[in-house]
Steps between C-alpha positions, in 0.01 A plus 500: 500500500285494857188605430175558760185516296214640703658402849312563823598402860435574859576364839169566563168466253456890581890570513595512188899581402427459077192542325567364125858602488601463144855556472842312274820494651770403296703254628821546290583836665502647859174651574440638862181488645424837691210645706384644845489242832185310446497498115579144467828467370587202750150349429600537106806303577338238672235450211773409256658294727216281578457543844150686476270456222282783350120486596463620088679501185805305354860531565700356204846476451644445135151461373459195821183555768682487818222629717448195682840319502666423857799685548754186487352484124635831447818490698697365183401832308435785743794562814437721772693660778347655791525824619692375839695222421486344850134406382634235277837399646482170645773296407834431693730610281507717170557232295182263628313828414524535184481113446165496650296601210695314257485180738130554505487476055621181562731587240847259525790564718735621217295746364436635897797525549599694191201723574558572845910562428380774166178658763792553766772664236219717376414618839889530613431210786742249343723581794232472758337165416590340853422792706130511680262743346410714865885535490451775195484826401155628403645555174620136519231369620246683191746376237463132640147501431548613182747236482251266617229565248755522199634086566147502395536591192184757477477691208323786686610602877272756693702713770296683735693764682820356488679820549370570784699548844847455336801766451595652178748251402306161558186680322764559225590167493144351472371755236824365279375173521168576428610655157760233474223208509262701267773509285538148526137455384295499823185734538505721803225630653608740742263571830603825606439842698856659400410745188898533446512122478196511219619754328833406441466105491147443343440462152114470541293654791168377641284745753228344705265735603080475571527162474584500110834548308515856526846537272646268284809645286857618528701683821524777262114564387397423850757778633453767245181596590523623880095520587446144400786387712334652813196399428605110523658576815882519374800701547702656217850341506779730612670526126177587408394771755892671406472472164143677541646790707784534257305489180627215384330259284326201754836271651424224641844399638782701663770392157203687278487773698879561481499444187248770426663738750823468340399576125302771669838642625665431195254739319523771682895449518565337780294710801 
């Protein structure tokens, strides 16, 4: 569990993004963090991970204060990938990529290797180990920072955005793995504007909003009630906004809603 307990920060003393946020996110699941521009979803993100510290309050994770820790304390628990990957590509090939984080445990040259080799089968890079990172896709080029954080061996890896800019079928592939690794036992939490994406892929939801956690719950109880959706500055998904003309119970992917449109034409014998 990642828990802030009374959190306040600001860039500036009058500024302030949080004002004693109290919010859990559980870190066994995939829980997407949502909100308007400006809410401080990326400034959330960088609180876990170290790189800012709150002005008030406690961050713990598993019970542990982590407030104050550097982030190279935290790199062997918490993995992040950046919303561009060209932000954090660096290396000459795909292989000394992912080895850099591992390199930098100091942990020995077997078990490197065997991480780096697993991060770049997860990630579907095996093939591409020699090639140089600015050679790739986008798609690519996202998975091999995922890639890069997993050698780590984090048990909880924050993507922010990484949907964003890519076709159908590479955004395919990445949401996949994303279920694949949660599967696999790593928490997700999911930075991200796409209400489709949240509804479909998120087991737990978190809404900044007024400088609080606004919403904290399921895609479902967060969708069903259309007002309070506005009101935090969202969009209904698209199953959702069809199943609402049709008069369907709330869907919250297109396979529900064809589901539900299919026993519906079953009922009424076929039509």
């Amino acid at each position: 569990m990642l828990s802030f307990k009374n959190v306040s920060f600001g860039y500036a003393s009058e500024n302030k993004i949080f004002d004693n946020i109290n919010v859990d996110i559980d870190t066994t699941v995939i829980t997407a963090v949502a909100g308007r521009n400006g809410t401080g979803k990326t400034t959330l993100t960088r609180l876990i991970m170290g790189l800012i510290h709150p002005d008030k309050g406690i961050i713990e994770l598993d019970g542990q204060d982590i407030s104050n820790k550097p982030p190279y304390t935290l790199a062997k628990n918490i993995g992040y990938v950046f919303q561009n990957p060209d932000h954090q590509l660096f290396a000459s090939t795909v292989y000394e990529e992912v080895a850099y984080a591992p390199t930098c445990l100091g942990i020995t040259e077997k078990e490197k290797r065997k991480s780096v080799e697993q991060a770049l089968v997860d990630t579907g890079l095996a093939e591409k180990a020699g090639m140089m990172p600015q050679t790739l896709s986008l798609g690519d080029k996202q998975r091999l920072s995922i890639a890069s954080a997993l050698a780590a061996n984090p048990e909880i890896l924050i993507l922010d955005e990484p949907t964003s800019g890519q076709d159908c079928r590479e955004r395919t592939i990445l949401l996949r793995l994303m279920e694949k690794l949660n599967k696999s036992g790593i928490g997700i939490i999911l930075v991200t504007h796409d209400m489709d994406i949240l509804a479909e892929h998120a087991d737990k939801v978190v809404v900044l909003a007024n400088k609080k956690a606004a919403y904290k719950g399921t895609p479902r109880e967060l969708f069903i009630n259309e007002d309070k959706t506005f009101d935090l500055g969202l969009e209904l998904p698209e199953s959702v906004c069809m199943s609402n003309e049709l008069g369907l119970d709330i869907c919250l992917t297109p396979a529900e809603l064809y589901k539900k449109i299919a026993i519906r034409r079953e009922a009424n014998g076929g039509k």
